[in-house]
C-alpha positions in Angstrom: 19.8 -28.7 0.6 16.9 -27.0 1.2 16.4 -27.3 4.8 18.5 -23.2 5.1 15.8 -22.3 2.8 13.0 -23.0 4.6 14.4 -21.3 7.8 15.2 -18.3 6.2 12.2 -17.8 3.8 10.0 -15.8 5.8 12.6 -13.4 6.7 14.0 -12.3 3.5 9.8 -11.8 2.0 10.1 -8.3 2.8 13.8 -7.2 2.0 13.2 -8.7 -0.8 9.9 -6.6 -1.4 12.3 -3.5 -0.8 14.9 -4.1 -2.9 13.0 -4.3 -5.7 11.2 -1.6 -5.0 14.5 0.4 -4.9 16.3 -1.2 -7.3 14.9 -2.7 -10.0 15.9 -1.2 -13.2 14.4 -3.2 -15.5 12.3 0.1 -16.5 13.4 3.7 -15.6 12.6 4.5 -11.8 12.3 7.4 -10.2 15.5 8.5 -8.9 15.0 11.1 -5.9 18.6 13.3 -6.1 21.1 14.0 -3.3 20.5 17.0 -1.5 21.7 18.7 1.5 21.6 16.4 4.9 21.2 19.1 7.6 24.0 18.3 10.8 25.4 14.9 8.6 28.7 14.8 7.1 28.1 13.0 3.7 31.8 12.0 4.6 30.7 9.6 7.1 30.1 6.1 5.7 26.5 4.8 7.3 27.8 1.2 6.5 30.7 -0.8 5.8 30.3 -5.1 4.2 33.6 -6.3 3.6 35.8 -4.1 1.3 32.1 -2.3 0.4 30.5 0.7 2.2 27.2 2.4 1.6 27.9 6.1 1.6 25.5 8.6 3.2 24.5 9.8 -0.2 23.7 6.5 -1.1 21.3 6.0 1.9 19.8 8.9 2.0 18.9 8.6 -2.3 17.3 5.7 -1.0 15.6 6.6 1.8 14.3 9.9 0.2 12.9 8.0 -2.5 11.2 5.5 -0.6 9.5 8.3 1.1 8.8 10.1 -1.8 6.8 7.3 -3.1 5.2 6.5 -0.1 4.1 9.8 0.7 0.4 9.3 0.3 0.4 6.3 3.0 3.0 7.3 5.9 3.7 10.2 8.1 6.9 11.1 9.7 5.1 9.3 13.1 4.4 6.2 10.7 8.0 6.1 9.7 9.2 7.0 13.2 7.2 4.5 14.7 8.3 1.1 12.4 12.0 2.3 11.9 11.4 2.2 7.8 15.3 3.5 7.8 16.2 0.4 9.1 14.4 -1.5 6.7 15.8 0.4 3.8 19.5 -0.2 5.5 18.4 -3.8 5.6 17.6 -4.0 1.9 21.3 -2.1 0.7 23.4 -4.2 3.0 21.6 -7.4 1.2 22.8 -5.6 -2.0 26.1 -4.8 -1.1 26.2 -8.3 0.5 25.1 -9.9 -3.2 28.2 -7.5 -4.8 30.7 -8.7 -2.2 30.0 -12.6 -2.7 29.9 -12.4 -6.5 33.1 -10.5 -6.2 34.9 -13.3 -3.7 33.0 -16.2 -6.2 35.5 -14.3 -9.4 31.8 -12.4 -11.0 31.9 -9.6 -12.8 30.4 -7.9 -15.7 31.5 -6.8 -18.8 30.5 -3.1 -20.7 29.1 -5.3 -23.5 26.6 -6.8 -20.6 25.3 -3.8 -19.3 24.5 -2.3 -22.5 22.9 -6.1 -24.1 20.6 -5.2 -20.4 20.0 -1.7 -20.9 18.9 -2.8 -24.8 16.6 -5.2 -23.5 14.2 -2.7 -22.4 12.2 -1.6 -25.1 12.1 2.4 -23.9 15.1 2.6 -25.6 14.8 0.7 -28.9 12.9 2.3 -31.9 12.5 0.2 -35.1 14.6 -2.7 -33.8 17.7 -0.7 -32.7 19.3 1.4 -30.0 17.5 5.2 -30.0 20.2 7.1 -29.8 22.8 8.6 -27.1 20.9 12.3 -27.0 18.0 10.5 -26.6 19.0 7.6 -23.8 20.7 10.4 -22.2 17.2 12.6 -22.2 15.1 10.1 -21.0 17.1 9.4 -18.0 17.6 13.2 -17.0 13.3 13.5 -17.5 13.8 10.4 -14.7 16.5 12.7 -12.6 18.6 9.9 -13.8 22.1 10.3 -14.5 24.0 8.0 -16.9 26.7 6.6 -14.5 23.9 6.3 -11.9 21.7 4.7 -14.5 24.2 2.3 -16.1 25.9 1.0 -12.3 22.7 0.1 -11.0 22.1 -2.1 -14.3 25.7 -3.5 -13.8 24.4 -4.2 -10.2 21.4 -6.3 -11.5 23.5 -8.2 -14.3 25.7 -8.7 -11.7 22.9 -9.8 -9.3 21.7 -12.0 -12.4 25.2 -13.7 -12.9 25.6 -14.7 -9.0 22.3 -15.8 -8.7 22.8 -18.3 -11.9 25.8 -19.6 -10.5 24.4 -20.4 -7.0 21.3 -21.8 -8.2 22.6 -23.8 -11.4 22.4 -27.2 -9.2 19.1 -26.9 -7.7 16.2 -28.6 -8.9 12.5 -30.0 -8.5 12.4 -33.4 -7.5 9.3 -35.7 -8.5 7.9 -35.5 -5.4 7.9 -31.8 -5.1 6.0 -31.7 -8.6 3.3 -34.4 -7.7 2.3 -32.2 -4.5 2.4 -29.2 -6.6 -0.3 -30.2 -8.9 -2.2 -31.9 -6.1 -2.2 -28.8 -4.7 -3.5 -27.2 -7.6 -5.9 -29.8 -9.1 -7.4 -32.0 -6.1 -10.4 -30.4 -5.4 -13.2 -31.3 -2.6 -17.1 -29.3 -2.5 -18.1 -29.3 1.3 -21.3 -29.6 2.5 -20.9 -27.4 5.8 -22.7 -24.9 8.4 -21.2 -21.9 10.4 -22.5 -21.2 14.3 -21.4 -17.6 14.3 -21.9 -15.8 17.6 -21.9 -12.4 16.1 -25.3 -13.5 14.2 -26.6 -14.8 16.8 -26.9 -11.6 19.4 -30.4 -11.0 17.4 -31.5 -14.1 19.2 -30.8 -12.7 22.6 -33.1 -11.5 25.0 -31.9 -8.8 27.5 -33.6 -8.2 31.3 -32.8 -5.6 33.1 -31.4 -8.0 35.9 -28.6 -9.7 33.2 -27.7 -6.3 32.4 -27.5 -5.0 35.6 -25.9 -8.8 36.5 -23.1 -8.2 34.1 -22.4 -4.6 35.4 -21.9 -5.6 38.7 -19.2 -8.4 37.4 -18.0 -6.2 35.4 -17.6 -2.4 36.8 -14.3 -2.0 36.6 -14.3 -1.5 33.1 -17.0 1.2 33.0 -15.7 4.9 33.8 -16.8 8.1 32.5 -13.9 10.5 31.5 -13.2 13.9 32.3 -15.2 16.7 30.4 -14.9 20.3 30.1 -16.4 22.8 28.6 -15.5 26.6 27.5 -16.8 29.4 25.8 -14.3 31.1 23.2 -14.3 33.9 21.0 -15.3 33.1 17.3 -13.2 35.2 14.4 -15.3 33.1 11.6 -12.4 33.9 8.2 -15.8 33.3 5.9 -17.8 36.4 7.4 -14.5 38.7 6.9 -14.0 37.8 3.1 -16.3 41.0 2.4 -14.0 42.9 4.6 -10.2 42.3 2.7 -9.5 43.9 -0.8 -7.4 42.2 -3.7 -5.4 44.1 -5.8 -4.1 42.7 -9.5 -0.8 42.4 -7.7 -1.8 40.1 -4.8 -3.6 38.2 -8.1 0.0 37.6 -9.9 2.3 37.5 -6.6 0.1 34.2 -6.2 -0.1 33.4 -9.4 3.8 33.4 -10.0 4.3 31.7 -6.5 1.7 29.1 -7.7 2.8 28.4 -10.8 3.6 25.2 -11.2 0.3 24.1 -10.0 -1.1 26.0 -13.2 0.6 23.8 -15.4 -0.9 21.8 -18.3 0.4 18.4 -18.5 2.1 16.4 -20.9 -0.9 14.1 -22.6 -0.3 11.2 -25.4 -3.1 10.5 -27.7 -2.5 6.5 -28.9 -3.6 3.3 -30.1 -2.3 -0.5 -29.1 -2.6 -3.9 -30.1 -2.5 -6.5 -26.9 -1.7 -9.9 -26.9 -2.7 -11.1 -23.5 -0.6 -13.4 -21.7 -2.1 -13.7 -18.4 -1.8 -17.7 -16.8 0.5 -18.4 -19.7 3.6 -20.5 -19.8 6.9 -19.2 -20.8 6.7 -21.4 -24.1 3.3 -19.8 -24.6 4.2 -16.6 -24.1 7.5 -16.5 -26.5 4.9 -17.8 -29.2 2.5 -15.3 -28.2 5.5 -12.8 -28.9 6.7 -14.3 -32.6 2.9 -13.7 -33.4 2.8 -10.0 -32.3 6.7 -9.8 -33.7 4.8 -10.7 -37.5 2.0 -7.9 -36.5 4.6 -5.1 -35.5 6.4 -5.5 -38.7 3.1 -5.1 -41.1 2.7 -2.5 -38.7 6.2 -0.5 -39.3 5.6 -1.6 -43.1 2.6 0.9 -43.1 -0.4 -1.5 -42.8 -3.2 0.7 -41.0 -3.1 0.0 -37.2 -6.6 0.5 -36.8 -7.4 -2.5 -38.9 -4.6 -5.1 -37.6 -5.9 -4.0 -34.0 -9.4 -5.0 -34.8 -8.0 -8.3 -36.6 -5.7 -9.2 -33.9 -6.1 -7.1 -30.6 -7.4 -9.1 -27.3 -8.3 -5.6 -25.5 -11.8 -4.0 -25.6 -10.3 -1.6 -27.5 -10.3 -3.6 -30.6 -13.2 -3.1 -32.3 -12.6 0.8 -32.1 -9.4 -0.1 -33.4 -7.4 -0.3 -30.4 -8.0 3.4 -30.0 -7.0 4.7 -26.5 -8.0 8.2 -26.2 -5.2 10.9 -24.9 -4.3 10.2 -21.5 -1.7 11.5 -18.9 1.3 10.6 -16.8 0.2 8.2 -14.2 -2.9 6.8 -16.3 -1.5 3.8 -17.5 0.7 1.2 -16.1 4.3 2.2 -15.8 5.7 -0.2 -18.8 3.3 1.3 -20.7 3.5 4.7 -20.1 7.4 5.1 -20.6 7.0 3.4 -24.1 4.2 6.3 -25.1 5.8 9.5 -23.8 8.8 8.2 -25.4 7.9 7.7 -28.8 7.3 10.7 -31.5 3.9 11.6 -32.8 3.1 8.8 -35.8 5.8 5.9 -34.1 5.1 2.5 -33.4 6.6 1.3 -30.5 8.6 -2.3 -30.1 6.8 -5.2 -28.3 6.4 -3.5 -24.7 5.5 -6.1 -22.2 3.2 -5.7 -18.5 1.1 -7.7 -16.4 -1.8 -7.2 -18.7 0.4 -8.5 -21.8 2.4 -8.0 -25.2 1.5 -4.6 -26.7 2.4 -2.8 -30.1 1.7 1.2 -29.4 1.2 3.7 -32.2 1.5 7.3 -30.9 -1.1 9.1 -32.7 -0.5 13.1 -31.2 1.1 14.6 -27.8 0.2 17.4 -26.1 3.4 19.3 -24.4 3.4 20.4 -21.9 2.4 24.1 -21.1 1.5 27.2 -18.7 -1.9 28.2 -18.5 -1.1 32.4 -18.6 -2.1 34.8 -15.5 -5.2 36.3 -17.5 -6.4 33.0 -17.9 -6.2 32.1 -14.5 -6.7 35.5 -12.5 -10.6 35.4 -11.7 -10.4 31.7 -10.5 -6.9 32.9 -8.6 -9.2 35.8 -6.6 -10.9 33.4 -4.2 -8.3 31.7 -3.0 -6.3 35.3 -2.4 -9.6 36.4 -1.0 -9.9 33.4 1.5 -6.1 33.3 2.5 -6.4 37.3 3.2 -9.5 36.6 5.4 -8.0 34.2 7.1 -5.1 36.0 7.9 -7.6 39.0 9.6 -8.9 36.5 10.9 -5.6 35.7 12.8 -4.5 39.1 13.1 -7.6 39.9 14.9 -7.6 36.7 17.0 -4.0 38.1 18.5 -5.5 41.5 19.2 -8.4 39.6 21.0 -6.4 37.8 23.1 -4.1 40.7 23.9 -7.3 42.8 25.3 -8.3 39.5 27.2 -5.1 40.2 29.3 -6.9 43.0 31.6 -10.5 42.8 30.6 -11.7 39.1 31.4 -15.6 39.7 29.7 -15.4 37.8 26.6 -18.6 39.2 25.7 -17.6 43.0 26.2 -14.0 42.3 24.4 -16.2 40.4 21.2 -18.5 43.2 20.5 -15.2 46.0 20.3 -14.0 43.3 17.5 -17.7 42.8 16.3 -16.5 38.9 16.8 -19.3 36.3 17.8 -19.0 34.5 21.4 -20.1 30.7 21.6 -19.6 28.1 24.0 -19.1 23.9 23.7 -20.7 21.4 25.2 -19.7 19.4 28.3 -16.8 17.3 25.5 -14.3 14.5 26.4 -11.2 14.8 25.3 -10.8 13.7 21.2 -14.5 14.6 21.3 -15.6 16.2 18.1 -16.7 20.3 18.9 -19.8 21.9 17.3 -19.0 24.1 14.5 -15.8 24.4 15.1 -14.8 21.1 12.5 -11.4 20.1 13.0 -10.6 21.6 16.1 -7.8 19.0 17.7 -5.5 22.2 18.6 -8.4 24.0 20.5 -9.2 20.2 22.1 -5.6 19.7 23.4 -5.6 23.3 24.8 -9.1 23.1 26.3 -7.5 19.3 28.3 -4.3 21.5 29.5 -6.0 24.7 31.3 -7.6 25.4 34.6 -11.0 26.7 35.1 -11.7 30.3 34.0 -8.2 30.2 32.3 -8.2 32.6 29.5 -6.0 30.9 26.3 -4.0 32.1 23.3 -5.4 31.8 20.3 -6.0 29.1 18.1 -6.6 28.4 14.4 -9.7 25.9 13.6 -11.4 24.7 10.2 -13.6 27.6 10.2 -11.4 30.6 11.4 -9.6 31.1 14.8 -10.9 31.0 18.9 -9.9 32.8 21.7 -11.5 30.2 24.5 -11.8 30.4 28.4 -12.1 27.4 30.5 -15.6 27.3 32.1 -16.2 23.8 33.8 -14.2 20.8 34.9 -16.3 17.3 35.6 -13.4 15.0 36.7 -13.6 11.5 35.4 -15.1 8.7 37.7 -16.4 5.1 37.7 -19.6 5.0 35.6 -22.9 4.2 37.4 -25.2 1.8 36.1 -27.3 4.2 34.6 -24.1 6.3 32.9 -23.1 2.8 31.6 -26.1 1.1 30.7 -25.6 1.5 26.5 -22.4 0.3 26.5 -23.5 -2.3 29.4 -26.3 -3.8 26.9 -24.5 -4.1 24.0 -21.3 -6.0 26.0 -24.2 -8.5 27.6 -25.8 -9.0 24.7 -22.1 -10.2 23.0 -21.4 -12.0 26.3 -25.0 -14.5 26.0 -24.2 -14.6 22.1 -21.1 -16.1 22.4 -22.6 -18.5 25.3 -25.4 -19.5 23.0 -22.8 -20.2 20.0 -20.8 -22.2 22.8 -23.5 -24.5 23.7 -24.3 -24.9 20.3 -21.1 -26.0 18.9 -21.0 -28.5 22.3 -24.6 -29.5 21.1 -22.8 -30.0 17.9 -19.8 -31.7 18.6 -21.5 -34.0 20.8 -24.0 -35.0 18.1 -21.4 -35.3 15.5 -19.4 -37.7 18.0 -22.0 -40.2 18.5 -22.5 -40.9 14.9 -24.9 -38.4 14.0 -24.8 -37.3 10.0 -24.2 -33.3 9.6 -28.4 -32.7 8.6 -29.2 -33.7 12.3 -26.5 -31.4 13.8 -27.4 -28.4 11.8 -31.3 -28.7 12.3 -30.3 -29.1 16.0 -28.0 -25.8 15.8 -30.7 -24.3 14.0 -29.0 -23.1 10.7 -29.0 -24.0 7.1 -26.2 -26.7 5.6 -24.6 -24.5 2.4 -22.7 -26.3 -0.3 -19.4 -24.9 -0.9 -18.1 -24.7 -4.9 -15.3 -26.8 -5.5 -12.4 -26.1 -3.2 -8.2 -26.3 -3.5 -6.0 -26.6 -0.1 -5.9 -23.7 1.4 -9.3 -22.4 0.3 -11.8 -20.3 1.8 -15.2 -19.7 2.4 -16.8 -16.8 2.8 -19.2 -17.0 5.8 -15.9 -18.6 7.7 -12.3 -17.7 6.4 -9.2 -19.6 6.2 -9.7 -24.0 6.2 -6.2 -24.2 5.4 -6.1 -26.8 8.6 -8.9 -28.9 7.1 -7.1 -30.1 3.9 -6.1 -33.6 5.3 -9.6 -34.4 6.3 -10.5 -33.0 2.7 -9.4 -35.6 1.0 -9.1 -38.2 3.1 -12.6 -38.2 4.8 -15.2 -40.4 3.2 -18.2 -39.0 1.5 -20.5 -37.6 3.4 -19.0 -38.2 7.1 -18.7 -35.2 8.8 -15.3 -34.2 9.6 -13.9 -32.6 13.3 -15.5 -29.0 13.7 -13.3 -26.2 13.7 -13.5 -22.8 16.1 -11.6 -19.8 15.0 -12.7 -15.7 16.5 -16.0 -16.9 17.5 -17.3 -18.8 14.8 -17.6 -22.8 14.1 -17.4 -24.3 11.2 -18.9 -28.2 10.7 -18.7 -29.7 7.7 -19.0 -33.5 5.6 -17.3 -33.6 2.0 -19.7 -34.3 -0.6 -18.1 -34.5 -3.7 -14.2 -35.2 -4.2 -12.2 -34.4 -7.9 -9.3 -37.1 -7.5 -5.8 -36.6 -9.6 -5.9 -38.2 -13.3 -2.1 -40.0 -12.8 -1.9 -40.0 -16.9 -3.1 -36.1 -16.7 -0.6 -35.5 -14.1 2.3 -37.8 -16.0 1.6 -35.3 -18.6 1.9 -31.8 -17.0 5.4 -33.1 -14.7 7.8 -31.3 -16.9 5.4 -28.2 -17.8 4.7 -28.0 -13.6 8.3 -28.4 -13.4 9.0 -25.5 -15.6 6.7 -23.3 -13.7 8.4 -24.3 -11.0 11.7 -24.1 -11.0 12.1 -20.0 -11.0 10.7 -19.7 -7.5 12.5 -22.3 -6.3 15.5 -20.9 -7.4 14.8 -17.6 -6.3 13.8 -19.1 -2.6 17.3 -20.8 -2.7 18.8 -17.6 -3.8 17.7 -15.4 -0.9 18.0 -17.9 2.0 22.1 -18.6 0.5 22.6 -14.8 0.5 20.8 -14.2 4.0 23.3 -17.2 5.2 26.2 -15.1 3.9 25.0 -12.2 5.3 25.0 -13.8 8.9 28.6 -15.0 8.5 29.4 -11.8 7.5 28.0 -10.4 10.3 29.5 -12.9 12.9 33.4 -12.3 11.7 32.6 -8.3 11.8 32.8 -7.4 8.3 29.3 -5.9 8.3 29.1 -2.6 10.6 26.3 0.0 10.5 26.5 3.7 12.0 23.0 3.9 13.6 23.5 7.8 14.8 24.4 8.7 11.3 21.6 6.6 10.0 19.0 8.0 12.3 20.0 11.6 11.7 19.4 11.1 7.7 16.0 10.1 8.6 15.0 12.3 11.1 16.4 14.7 8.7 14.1 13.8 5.6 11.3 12.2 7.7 
């Protein structure tokens, strides 16, 4: 039964990843709305699965969302470059696929369903009931969220819910699956072990001038010095014009109104909670956990002072200040959390709001709308940045006029006094080198790499201002001499006789350890210290080493103190000998079978889940019912990317 699973595990992980990121709506999400698609019809399905399709609206909501959050960690190259609209594509046809088997299996949900779902989350309950349709309806549209949107997406996971139920309803945990569960977890080993780590070793090394000189000759090939070039430009610094440009009130509030947005005060929520952690609990645990804090939240509502229960019952640092939080903005807390705040009135106490840290009660205490800070507040701090963009704009205009006179006189110096600009020059530079002064300067670089010699350019903006340069000097690129080479020559040799040295040390070693030799003798003749490790699960770690997934037989099946077969992974050698083993209490485990079991059984079922839906999905695929327009795909992308 589970042998499907196993093949397709690793290859759902990351759709999986995505569509949750998409489409969970367990909380509100951020919704990115449908806007224009520049040379797409939004006529033109991107995909059809079976009777379904996935519209061009749809795509592109998704793909523009997932964007949108990802902003701070991918550029359009990044998203070029890994084909994230394929990835998103993946992740809606597994959707669509999930919609299209529960429809064939006779699944469907019911009104009553979607709106027990949508009641579930506690952003919309207030004092144990529903909060209200003008309310619902106003938290989704502060989410971009639209009701119908909203409400089919949480048909969609209901729906998701109900197939996934039926599917999995027959598959369980046998015995045997438990018992190397909590082996996994509780058999624990301490090593005694040692690490011959070339990299540590290069201290140890002594360098001639003949091994040097040795490994260049062997090794020549891979030494060359690139080409350099150097220029002398015209410097329109935007700093030194500042004193030059003159604000008026109305370039002050032309920015100011153009700005304004970024002006803005934000929303704030001053509160106080009460959390019940429930970290590395069970699911029995944890709905006890919750009929405690239920008992709490009702003395609460009843008009008990929060500051007092929190102290009595909070688990959060907070308590003894009586679970006071301080005011805090969007993004501050985790998202649960945060929804549950900003939704609640000034003096309400939320219902039982759950995250990763726990089960909280929230009291909302004050809020801060939010507001615009007015121009006279604003305008002195405004003048700088008016005065720097106007400099730097002179600062262009006068980099254009410089290059213009370059065209029929070729002095730089004659044509930089008329401007009363400065005239510098670089250093021999390779191409991506850093230039002097200049900052970021990877426009004036790429120019400087595409000109011939006393070639006057255009110019071109930098960090500081903007150039005019002129190509001075070519030195063409060419194998590197001993002497040009010779840093980079000593470092590579000394590597090369480190890693020699850690070779004939782990032979040393391995050879010791072979003829019966205990692990003291073969680390005194390695020369390094034997470390004791702490006490050690499969699959563990150590520091000084990495991974030992691939020593867990030996483990704990090794008697004490013989030392096991040394392992070699990127340079480093790892010997060891177990010295203390923590064996499995059978009545312990008899015990725990039906709690492991429990734990269990969710992932297992959710492994099953995704590896019967990625089957579907292939059959699908192989009778033609799932078809995807990649130019219409590509185009949304390119379009947003």
């Amino acid at each position: 039964m589970l042998d499907f699973m196993r093949r397709q595990r690793s290859t759902l992980k990351w759709v999986w990843v995505i569509l949750i990121f998409i489409f969970s709506v367990t909380l509100v999400t951020l919704y990115i709305p449908f806007g224009d698609l520049p040379n797409v019809s939004i006529t033109n399905d991107v995909a059809s699965i079976g009777h379904d399709s996935i519209s061009a609206k749809e795509f592109q909501a998704a793909y523009r969302s997932y964007v949108n959050r990802m902003s701070g960690q991918l550029n359009p190259e990044m998203l070029r470059a890994f084909h994230f609209e394929r990835q998103i594509m993946d992740a809606l046809v597994i959707r669509h696929v999930i919609t299209e088997e529960a429809k064939r299996l006779g699944l469907n949900t019911s009104s009553a369903e979607v709106e027990q779902k949508i009641l579930e989350n506690s952003v919309f309950r207030e004092n144990g009931g529903f909060i209200g349709h003008a309310r619902y309806q106003a938290i989704l549209a502060q989410n971009n969220l639209t009701v119908d949107d909203f409400e089919s997406s949480v048909a969609n996971e209901v729906l998701t819910d109900k197939l996934k139920s039926f599917i999995t309803a027959g598959v369980y945990v046998t015995d045997k699956e438990v018992e190397q569960e909590y082996k996994r977890r509780n058999e624990k080993a301490k090593l005694d072990y040692f690490v011959i780590d070339a990299a540590k070793l290069e201290d140890k090394v002594t360098l001639t001038d003949q091994d040097q000189r040795d490994y260049y000759e062997k090794n020549k090939a891979k030494y060359t010095v690139n080409e350099k070039r150097k220029a002398k430009y015209v410097f329109l610094e935007s700093l030194k014009l500042r004193s030059q440009v003159m604000v008026t009130d109305d370039d002050l509030r032309q920015y100011y109104e153009q700005h304004k947005n970024e002006y803005t005060i934000p929303e704030r929520v001053k509160a106080q909670h009460i959390l019940y952690k429930t970290q590395g609990k069970t699911p029995e645990e944890i709905e006890k956990i919750k009929e405690q804090a239920r008992g709490v939240l009702e003395r609460a509502k009843k008009g008990e002072d929060f500051g007092s229960l929190a102290k009595q019952f909070s688990e959060d640092t907070t308590a003894a200040s009586g679970g006071d939080l301080g005011d805090f903005g969007h993004g501050q807390m985790v998202p649960e959390f945060e929804r549950a705040a900003f939704s609640l009135g000034v003096g309400a106490i939320s219902d039982l709001v759950q995250t990763q840290f726990g089960v909280h009660i929230i009291k909302v205490n004050a809020k801060q709308e939010a507001r615009e800070r007015p121009f006279e507040e604003l305008k002195e701090a405004i003048r700088p940045v008016v005065e720097t963009r106007k400099a730097e704009q002179k600062a262009s205009d006068l980099a254009q006029q410089v290059a213009v006179e370059l065209v029929n006189n070729k002095n730089l110096d004659a044509v930089a006094a008329k401007f009363n600009a400065q005239v510098k020059e670089t250093p021999l530079i390779e191409q991506g080198q850093p230039i002097p002064e200049l900052g970021n300067a990877a426009e004036l670089d790429k120019k400087m790499f595409m000109m011939n010699k006393a070639e006057i350019g255009t110019a071109v903006q930098v960090d500081r201002g903007y150039v005019v340069p002129q190509l001075i000097d070519i030195v063409p690129g060419h194998p590197a001499s001993f002497e040009e080479a010779q840093s980079k020559v000593a470092t590579d040799t000394k590597t090369e006789k480190a890693k020699q040295l850690a070779a004939d040390k782990t032979k040393e070693v391995e050879d010791l350890l072979k003829s019966g030799k205990d692990l003291k003798t073969a680390a005194k003749a390695a020369g390094v210290e034997i470390k004791t490790s702490e006490m050690l699960t499969r699959g563990a770690s150590i520091p000084e080493f990495g991974s030992i997934a691939e020593l867990d037989k030996e483990m704990f099946t090794l008697p004490l103190g013989k030392p096991g077969t040394p392992i070699t992974v990127a340079g480093k050698t790892l010997a060891f000998a177990v010295k203390e083993r923590q064996e499995i209490n059978p009545d312990e485990m008899k015990k725990s079978m039906d709690m492991m079991r429990a734990e269990m059984l969710p992932e297992i079922r959710e492994r099953y889940f995704n590896a019967y839906i990625q089957e579907v999905r292939k059959k699908m695929e192989t009778n033609k019912q799932i078809k995807i327009n990649e130019s219409v795909m590509t185009q949304i992308a390119q379009s947003i990317s």
